[in-house]
TITITOR-784589 format. One line per 10 residues: number of its first residue (from 1); their letters; for each residue x, y, z of C-alpha. Coordinates in steps of 0.25 Angstrom, whole numbers. Last residue first. Example, Ala and Ser with C-alpha at 12.3 -4.5 7.8 and 13.67 -1.06 7.14 Angstrom:
# residues 2
2	sa	55 -4 29 ~ 49 -18 31 $
//
This chain:
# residues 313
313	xxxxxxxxxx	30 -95 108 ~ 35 -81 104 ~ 46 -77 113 ~ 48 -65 103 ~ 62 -69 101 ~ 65 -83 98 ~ 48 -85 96 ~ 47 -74 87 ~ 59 -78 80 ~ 54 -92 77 $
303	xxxxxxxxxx	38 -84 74 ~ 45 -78 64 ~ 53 -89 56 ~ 38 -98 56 ~ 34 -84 48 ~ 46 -85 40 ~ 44 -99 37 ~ 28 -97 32 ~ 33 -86 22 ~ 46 -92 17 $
293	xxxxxxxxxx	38 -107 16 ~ 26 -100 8 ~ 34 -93 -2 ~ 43 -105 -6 ~ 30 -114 -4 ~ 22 -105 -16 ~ 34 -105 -24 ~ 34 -118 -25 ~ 47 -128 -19 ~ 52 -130 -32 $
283	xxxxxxxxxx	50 -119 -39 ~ 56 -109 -27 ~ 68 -119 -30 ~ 69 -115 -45 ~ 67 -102 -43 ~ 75 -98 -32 ~ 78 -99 -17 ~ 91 -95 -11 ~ 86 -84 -2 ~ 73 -88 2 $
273	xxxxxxxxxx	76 -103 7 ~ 89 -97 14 ~ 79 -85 21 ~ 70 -96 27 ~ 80 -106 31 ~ 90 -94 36 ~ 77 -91 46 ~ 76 -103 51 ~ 91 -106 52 ~ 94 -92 59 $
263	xxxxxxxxxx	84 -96 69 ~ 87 -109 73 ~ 101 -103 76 ~ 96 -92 84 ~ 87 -102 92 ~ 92 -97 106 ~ 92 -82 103 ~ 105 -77 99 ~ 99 -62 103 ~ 109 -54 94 $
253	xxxxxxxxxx	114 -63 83 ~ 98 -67 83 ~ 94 -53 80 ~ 104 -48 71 ~ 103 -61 63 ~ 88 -60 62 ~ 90 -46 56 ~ 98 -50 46 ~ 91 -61 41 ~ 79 -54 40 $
243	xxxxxxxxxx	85 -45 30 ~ 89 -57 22 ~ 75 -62 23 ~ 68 -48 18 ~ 77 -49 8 ~ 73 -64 3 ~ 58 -60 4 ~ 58 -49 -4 ~ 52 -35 0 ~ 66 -29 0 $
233	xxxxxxxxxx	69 -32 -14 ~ 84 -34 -14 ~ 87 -48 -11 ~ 75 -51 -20 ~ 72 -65 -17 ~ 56 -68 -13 ~ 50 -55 -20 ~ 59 -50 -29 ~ 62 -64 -36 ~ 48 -68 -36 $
223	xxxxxxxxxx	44 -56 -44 ~ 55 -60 -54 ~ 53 -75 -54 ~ 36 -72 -57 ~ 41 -61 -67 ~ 51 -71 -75 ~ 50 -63 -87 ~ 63 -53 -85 ~ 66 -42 -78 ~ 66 -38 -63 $
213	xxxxxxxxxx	73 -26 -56 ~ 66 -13 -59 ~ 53 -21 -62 ~ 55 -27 -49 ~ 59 -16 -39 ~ 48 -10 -44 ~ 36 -19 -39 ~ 43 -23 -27 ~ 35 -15 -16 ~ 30 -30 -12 $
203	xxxxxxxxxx	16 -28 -14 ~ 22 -22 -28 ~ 29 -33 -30 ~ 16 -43 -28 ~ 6 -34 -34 ~ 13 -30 -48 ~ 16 -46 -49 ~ 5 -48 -60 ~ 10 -35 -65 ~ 24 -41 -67 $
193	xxxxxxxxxx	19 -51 -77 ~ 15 -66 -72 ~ 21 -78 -77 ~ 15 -92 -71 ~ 32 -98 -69 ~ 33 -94 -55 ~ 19 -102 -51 ~ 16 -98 -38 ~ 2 -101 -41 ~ 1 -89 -50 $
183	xxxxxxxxxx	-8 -79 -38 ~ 0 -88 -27 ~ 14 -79 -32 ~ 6 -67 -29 ~ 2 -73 -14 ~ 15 -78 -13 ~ 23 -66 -15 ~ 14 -58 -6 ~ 16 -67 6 ~ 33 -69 3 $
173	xxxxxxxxxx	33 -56 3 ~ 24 -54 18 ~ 33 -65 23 ~ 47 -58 20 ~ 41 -44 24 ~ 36 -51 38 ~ 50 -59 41 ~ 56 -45 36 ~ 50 -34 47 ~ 48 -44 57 $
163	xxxxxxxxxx	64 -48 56 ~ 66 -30 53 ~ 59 -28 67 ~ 67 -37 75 ~ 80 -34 70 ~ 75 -18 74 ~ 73 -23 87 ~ 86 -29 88 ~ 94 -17 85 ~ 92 -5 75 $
153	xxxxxxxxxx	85 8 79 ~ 72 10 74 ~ 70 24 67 ~ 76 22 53 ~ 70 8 48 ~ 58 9 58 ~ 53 24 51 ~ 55 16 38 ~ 47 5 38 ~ 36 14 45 $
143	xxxxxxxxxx	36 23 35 ~ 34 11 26 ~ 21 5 32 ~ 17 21 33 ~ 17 21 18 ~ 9 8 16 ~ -2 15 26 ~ -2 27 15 ~ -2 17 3 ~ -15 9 10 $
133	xxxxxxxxxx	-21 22 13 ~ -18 30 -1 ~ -25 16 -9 ~ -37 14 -1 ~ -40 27 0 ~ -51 28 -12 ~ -59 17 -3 ~ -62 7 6 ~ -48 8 12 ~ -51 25 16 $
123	xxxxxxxxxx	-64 18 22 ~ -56 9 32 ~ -44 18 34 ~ -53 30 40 ~ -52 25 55 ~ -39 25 57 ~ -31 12 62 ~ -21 10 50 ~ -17 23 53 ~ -17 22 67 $
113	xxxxxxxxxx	-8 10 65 ~ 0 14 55 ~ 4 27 63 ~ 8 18 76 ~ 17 10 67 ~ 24 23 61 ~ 23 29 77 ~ 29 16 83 ~ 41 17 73 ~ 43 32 74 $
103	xxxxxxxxxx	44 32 91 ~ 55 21 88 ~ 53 6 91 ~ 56 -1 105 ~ 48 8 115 ~ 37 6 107 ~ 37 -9 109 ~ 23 -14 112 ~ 17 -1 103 ~ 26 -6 91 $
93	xxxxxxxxxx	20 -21 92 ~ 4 -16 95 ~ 7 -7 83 ~ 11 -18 74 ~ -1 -27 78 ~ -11 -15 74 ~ -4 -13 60 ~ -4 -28 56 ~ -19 -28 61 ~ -21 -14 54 $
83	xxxxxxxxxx	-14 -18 41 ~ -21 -33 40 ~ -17 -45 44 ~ -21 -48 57 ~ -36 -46 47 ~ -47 -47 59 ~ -43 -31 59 ~ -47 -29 46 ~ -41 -15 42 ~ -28 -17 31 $
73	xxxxxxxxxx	-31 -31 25 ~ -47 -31 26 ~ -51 -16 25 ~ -41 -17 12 ~ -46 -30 6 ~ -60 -22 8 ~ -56 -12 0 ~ -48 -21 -10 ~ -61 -30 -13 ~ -58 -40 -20 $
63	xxxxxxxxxx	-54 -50 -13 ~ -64 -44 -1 ~ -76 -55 -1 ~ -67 -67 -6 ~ -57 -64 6 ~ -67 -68 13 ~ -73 -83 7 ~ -58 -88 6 ~ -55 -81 22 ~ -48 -70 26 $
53	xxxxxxxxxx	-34 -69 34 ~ -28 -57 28 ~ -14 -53 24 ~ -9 -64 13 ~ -25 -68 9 ~ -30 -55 8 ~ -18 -50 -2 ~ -19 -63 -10 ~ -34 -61 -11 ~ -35 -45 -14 $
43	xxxxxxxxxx	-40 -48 -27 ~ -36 -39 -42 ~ -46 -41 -52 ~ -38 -47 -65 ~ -23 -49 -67 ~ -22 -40 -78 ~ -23 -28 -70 ~ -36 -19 -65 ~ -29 -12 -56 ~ -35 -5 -43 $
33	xxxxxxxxxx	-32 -19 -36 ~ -17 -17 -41 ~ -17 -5 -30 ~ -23 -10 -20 ~ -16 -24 -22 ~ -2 -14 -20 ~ -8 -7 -8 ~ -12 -19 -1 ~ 1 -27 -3 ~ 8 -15 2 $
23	xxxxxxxxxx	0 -14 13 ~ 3 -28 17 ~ 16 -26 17 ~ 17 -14 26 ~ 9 -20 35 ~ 17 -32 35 ~ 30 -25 38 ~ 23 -16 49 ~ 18 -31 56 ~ 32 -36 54 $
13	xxxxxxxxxx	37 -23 60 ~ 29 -25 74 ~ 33 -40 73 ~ 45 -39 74 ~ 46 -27 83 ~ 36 -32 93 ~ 44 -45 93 ~ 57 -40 99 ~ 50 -30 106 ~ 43 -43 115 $
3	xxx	58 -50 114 ~ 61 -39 122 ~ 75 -34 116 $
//
């Protein structure tokens, strides 16, 4: 395989993953912003500040504001965060490489990008259709997870788009988790009720999974359970991993790149650190680092495979 396809899968699903990340972020902060709760007026801060690039003094201006939040994070083009810039860069991947994906794959992407694109969005986000337009561009988010899952056909490129696809879920969980855990100064032991956790496990899809599975007092423990260690939620950062893991090994016990070794070790040390952490050592280095350190090596993690088999410089 061309090492260009190569990187135009990866990075075509890591685009779609985050898309679909970030609009479920959006659609549970819309939602929770039309709820007076007990946690006073709901801010669009940690939302602005994990997918935008805003200064102190500007997002000041939009906080609290969830239509113009919404122009911002899913129609601002100065945004290379936002839905129509993640959307765009997804496209130009799938159109470079059409040859490589199924006629159903380019059509899903292709049907974000128009509908992302259309003229109306920008009132109907201003408005009473905020809600239905932000749940209807989530939706197509998942068609598109599935259409890949039963039309591509498995191989190398398929390898390739499931590492994209997991190194950004991995990152994008360990984002959220950080910017709720932030909110308590990643204190563990500064109890907080499940409906102070509402917006992280429901940004995550989790919200059920946890009051099916997860008793007890220790809320803070519990959420950071699911999030970071739950082998069997598959928005947690250790499953992402472990699925990564796969992949990769698939990949390099093909190719047997030059620095196969070097790379099983990077990537062991990031995953080894996740999977055999606890309580007690996340309290000795902070909470605030652990999540910080898994975020910041996966992304250095990235850019090594980029350069071993996307050529990157």
């Amino acid at each position: 395989m061309l090492s260009r396809v190569a990187d135009s899968m990866f990075w075509m699903n890591r685009y779609m993953e985050r898309a679909e990340g970030l609009l479920r972020v959006l659609l549970t902060n819309y939602v929770l912003s039309l709820d007076k709760g007990p946690y006073g007026v709901h801010s669009w801060r940690p939302v602005l500040e994990t997918f935008g690039n805003l200064s102190d003094e500007e997002m000041k201006q939009i906080e609290y504001s969830s239509a113009n939040t919404l122009q911002y994070l899913i129609l601002s083009r100065a945004n290379s965060n936002s839905l129509r810039s993640i959307i765009n860069k997804a496209r130009e991947n799938a159109r470079g490489m059409q040859d490589h994906i199924t006629k159903e794959v380019w059509e899903e992407v292709n049907l974000m990008y128009h509908t992302v694109n259309q003229p109306g969005l920008e009132k109907k986000l201003s408005g009473a259709e905020a809600l239905p337009s932000i749940d209807k561009l989530l939706k197509l988010s998942l068609t598109y997870v599935g259409v890949i899952d039963t039309t591509m056909p498995r191989g190398m490129g398929w390898n390739f788009m499931n590492i994209g696809r997991l190194i950004e879920r991995a990152v994008l969980t360990a984002d959220v988790t950080y910017k709720q855990f932030e909110q308590i100064n990643f204190d563990l032991d500064d109890h907080k009720d499940i409906l102070y956790w509402r917006n992280l496990l429901l940004s995550l899809s989790g919200y059920e999974l946890h009051m099916k599975n997860y008793q007890g007092s220790e809320t803070n423990m519990n959420v950071l359970h699911q999030a970071i260690f739950n082998h069997h939620f598959p928005r947690s950062a250790v499953y992402s991993l472990s699925r990564t893991e796969r992949y990769l090994t698939e990949v390099l016990e093909e190719n047997e790149p030059p620095q196969k070794q070097m790379i099983y070790r990077e990537f062991g040390r990031i995953y080894s650190r996740v999977k055999f952490a606890d309580e007690s050592s996340i309290k000795q280095i902070t909470l605030q680092r652990f999540l910080q350190d898994t975020k910041q090596d996966l992304l250095k993690f990235s850019h090594v495979l980029g350069q071993q088999f996307f050529s990157y410089a």
